[in-house]
C-alpha positions, -999 to +999 in steps of 0.1 A: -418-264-569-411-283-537-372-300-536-380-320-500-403-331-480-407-320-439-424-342-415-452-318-419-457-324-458-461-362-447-485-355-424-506-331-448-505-361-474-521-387-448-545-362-441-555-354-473-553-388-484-583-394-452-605-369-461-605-385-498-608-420-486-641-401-466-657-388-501-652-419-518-658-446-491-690-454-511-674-458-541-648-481-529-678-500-513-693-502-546-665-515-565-659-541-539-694-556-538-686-567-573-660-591-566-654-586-527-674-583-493-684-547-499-665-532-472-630-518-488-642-480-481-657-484-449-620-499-434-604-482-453-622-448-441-620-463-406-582-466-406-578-436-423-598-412-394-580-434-369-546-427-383-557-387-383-564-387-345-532-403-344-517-372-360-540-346-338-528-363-304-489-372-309-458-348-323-436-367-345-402-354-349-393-369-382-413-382-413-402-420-404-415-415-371-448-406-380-453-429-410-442-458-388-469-445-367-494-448-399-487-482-405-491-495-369-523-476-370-538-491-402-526-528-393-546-525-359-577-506-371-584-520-405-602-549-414-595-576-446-563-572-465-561-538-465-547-532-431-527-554-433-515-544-469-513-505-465-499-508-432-471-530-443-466-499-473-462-476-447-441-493-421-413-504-451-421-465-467-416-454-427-378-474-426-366-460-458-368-426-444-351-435-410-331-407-402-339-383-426-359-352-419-358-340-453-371-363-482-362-355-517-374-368-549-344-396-552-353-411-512-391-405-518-385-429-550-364-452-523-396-453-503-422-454-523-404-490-538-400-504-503-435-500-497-441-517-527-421-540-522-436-552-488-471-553-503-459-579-525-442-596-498-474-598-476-497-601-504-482-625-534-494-605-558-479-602-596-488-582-622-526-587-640-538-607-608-562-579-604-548-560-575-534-532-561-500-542-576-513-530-612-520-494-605-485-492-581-460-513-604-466-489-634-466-459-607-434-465-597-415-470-632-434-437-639-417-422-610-384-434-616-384-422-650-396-387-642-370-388-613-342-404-638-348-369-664-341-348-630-380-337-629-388-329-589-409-343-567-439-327-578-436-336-613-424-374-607-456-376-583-481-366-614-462-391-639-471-421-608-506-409-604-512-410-640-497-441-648-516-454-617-548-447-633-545-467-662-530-494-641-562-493-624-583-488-655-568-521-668-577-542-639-609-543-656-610-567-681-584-587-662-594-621-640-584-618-600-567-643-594-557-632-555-579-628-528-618-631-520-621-615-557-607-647-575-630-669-559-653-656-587-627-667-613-641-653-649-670-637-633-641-608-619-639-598-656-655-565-662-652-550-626-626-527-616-604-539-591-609-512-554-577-518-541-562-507-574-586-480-571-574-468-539-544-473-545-543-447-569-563-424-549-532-423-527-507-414-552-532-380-564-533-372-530-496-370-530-492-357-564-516-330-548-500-328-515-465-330-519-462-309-547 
């Protein structure tokens, strides 16, 4: 069972978490013509390849290092809120790890809440306004608690990913109430929310990952 992270698990996580943005780029597509513009897998997928030839062309000496690099990548390369969103996760994930080239499970916690965090900075989100927010807010306390019974990294990954599936599974019935999504007001009932969705795609690719 792993008991820290290298720079090289990091990077295995973004790539993994690329190649399943790749398989389910039509998905996320579909769930966003619902209540969005139709495009959340196709910038999504386009950051993600972009932030893979980032990896392929530059070494990165420690996880912050190339995490920062993830973040800048995604801000510059993807379109909507989501580069701006999941860059912002990264770059705050990226400073919680600053001089560290181990991560165990109590500074991966650390991180995982500063990016957090800085999504709801940039996006004003709260819980139930149909967003990312309500597959990560549950992740985390599912993290924590795993982490607080002295489970490893592994094991506190899985507890996230799960509880970030039903987080996601309950956007459904819910009304957005931020973004292009709330524009449709009661209409945005019945449709799962794709950042929420991708959202949690991230955490089983770390749960896979990082394990």
């Amino acid at each position: 069972m792993a008991t820290s992270l290298s720079t090289d698990a990091f990077a295995g996580w973004l790539r993994d978490f690329a190649a399943v943005i790749h398989r389910d780029a039509a998905l996320l597509n579909g769930l966003d013509a619902k209540i969005g513009d139709a495009d959340h897998g196709t910038n999504m997928d386009r950051g993600m390849a972009a932030v893979v030839k980032a990896l392929d062309s530059t070494e990165f000496d420690t996880p912050d290092a190339l995490l920062k690099k993830a973040g800048m990548t995604l801000v510059s390369t993807v379109g909507g809120a989501s580069g701006p969103l999941y860059g912002t996760f990264f770059l705050r994930f990226a400073s919680a790890l600053q001089g560290h080239s181990d991560v165990g499970v109590a500074g991966l916690g650390q991180a995982l809440r500063a990016g957090v965090e800085g999504i709801v900075s940039r996006g004003k989100a709260d819980l139930q306004d149909k967003t990312m927010y309500d597959a990560l807010a549950p992740a985390l306390e599912a993290f924590d608690r795993a982490a607080g019974k002295g489970e490893d990294v592994g094991e506190a990954l899985s507890a996230a990913a799960t509880a970030a599936a039903k987080g996601r599974d309950d956007t459904v019935p819910l009304v957005a109430r931020k973004g292009r999504a709330s524009y449709l007001g009661e209409r945005s009932i019945g449709h799962q929310d794709p950042g929420a969705t991708s959202s949690t795609l991230l955490l089983e690719s770390a749960a896979t990952t990082l394990s």
